[in-house]
C-alpha positions as CSV (number, residue, x, y, z in Angstrom):
1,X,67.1,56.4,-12.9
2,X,67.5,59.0,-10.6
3,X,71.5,60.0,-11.9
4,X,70.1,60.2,-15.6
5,X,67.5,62.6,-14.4
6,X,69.1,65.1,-12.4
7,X,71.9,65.3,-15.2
8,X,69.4,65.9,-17.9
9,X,67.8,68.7,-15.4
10,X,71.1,70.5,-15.1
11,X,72.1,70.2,-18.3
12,X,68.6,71.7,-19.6
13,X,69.2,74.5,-16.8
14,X,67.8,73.9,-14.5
15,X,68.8,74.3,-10.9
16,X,69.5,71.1,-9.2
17,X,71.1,70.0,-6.0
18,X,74.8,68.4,-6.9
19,X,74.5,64.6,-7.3
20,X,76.9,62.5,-7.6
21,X,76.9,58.7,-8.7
22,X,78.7,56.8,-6.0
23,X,81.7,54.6,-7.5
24,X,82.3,52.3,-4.6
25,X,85.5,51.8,-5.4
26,X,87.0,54.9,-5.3
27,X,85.2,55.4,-1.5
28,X,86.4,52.6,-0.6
29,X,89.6,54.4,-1.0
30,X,88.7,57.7,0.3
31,X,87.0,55.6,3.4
32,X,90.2,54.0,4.0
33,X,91.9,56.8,4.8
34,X,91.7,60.0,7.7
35,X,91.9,62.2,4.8
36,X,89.2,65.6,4.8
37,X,87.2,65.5,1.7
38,X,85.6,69.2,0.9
39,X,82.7,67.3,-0.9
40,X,80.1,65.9,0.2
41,X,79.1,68.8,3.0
42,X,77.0,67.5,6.0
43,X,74.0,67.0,6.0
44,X,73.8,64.7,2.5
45,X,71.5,62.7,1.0
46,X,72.3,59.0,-0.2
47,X,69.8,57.6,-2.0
48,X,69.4,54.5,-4.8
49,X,68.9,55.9,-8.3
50,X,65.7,53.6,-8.6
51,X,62.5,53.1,-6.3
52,X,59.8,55.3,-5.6
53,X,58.4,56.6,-2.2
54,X,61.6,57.0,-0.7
55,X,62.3,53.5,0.1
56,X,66.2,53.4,0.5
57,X,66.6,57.3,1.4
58,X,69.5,58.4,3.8
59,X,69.5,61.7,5.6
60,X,73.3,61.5,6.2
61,X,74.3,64.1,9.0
62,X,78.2,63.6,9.6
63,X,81.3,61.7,8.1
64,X,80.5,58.8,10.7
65,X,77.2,58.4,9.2
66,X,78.4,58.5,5.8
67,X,81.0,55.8,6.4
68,X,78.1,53.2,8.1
69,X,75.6,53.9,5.5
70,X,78.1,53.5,2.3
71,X,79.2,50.2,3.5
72,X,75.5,49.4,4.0
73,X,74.8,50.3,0.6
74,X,77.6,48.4,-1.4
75,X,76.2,45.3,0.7
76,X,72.7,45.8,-0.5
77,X,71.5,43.9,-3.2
78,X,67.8,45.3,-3.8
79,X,69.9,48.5,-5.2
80,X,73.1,48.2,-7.4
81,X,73.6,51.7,-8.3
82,X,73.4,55.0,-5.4
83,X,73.7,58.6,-5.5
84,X,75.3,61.0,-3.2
85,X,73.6,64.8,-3.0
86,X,74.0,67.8,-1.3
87,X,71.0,68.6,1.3
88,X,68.8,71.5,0.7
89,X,68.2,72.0,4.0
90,X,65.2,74.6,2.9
91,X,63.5,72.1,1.4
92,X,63.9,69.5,3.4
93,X,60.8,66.8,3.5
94,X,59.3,68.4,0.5
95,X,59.9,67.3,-3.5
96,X,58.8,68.1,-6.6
97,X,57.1,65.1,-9.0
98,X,57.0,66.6,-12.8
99,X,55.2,64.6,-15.5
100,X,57.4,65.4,-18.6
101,X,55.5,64.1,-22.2
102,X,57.9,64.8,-25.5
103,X,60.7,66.8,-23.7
104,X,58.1,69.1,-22.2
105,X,56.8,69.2,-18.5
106,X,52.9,68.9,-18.9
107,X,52.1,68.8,-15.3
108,X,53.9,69.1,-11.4
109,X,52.8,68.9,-8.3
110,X,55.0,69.2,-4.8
111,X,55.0,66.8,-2.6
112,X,55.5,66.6,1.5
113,X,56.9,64.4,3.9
114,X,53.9,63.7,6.7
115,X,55.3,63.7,10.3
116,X,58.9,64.8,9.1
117,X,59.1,61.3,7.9
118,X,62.4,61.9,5.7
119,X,64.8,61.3,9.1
């Protein structure tokens, strides 16, 4: 689960890009509305808290965006649970895989989108 990760990251320190489980129903309010919203910036990152090889990643560029691929998500029903996350626009098409055994990272390795593949 990609939300139980990152908050076991950032509570152990270290630094992590802010992610936010996605409570439909309290978009659903926020969508609703014209009302500005200082959180999430643009470009964002929505993305299911399970799967593997990016399957179900969203580069999200502008509230328009956002609005389209939030409704898309609360219809899905391969994923039941998303996350919302700031961009890190330097590392954009890259990621990190860590292999943690007993609480302790044994092995990493970075990883990088081929063809910018992450659009």
């Amino acid at each position: 689960d990609k939300f139980v990760q990152f908050e076991r990251l950032s509570i152990a320190g270290v630094r992590t890009p802010r992610t936010e489980l996605v409570d439909f129903e309290h978009w659903d309010e926020v969508l609703g509305q014209d009302a500005q919203f200082s959180w999430p910036t643009f470009p964002c990152i929505l993305k299911p808290t399970l799967g593997s090889n990016g399957n179900g990643v969203r580069l999200i560029m502008d509230r328009a965006a956002l609005f389209a691929d939030l409704a898309k998500a609360k219809r899905c029903k391969r994923y039941q649970r998303w996350v919302l996350q700031d961009c890190m626009m330097h590392s954009l098409g890259t990621d990190v895989r860590a292999l943690v055994v007993n609480g302790r990272v044994v092995k990493c390795i970075r990883r990088f989108a081929p063809n910018r593949d992450y659009e």
